[in-house]
N, C-alpha and C positions, 0 to 999 in steps of 0.2 A: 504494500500500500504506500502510496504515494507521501511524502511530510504534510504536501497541502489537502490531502486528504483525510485526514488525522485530526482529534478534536484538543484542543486545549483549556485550562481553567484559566478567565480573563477578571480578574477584580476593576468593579462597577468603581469603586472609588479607591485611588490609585494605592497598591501596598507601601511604595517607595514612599507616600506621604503619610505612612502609618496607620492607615488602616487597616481592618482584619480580613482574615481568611473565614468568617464567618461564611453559611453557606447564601445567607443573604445579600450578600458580598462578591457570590459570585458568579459568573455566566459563562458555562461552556460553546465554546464557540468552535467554529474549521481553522486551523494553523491559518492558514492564508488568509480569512477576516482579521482573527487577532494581528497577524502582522501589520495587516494594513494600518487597523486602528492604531496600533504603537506606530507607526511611518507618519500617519499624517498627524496625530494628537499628542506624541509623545505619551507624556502621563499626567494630561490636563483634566482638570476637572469639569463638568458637562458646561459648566458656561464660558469658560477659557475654551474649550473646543469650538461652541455654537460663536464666538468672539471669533476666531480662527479662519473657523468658514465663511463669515461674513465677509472680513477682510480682503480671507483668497476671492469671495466673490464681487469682490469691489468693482470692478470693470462691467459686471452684467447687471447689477443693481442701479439703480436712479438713486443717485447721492440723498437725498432727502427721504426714501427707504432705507438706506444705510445707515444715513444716522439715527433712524428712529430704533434701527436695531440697535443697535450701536449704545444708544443710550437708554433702551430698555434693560439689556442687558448688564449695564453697569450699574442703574440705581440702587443696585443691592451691592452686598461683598460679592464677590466672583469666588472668591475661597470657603466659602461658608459655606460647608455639603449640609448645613440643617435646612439654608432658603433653598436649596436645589433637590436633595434627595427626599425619597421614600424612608417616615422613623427608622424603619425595620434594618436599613441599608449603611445607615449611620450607628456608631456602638463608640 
């Protein structure tokens, strides 16, 4: 069987920033997902990613969309997995 065929465990909120291996915590996924998501996200957290995308999308968005992302997205902390996550996902 192929590596990208093959299933791995992806932690929903990054271990590297200390969070757990709870099983709520985690999502098994295809090697070739998880990669990607580590290629393009690093180990951001869901609003730093949705931030991310935006950015890269900056060219196909109408600036005045953009920033309303833009600054939807920032009116809270961006680090704060309790505004962004499910209780259960957060420990």
């Amino acid at each position: 069987m192929k590596s990208e065929d093959q299933y791995s465990r992806h932690h929903i909120l990054p271990k590297s920033r200390f969070w757990s291996s709870e099983p709520s915590n985690i999502e098994i996924m295809k090697n070739s997902i998880h990669r990607s998501l580590h290629t393009l996200f690093q180990n951001q957290m869901i609003a730093e990613q949705l931030i991310t995308t935006v950015e890269l999308s900056g060219k196909a968005l109408r600036e005045d969309v953009r920033q309303w992302l833009l600054d939807t997205l920032t009116s809270k902390n961006i680090h704060d997995p309790y505004t962004w996550y499910k209780d259960e996902c957060v420990r």
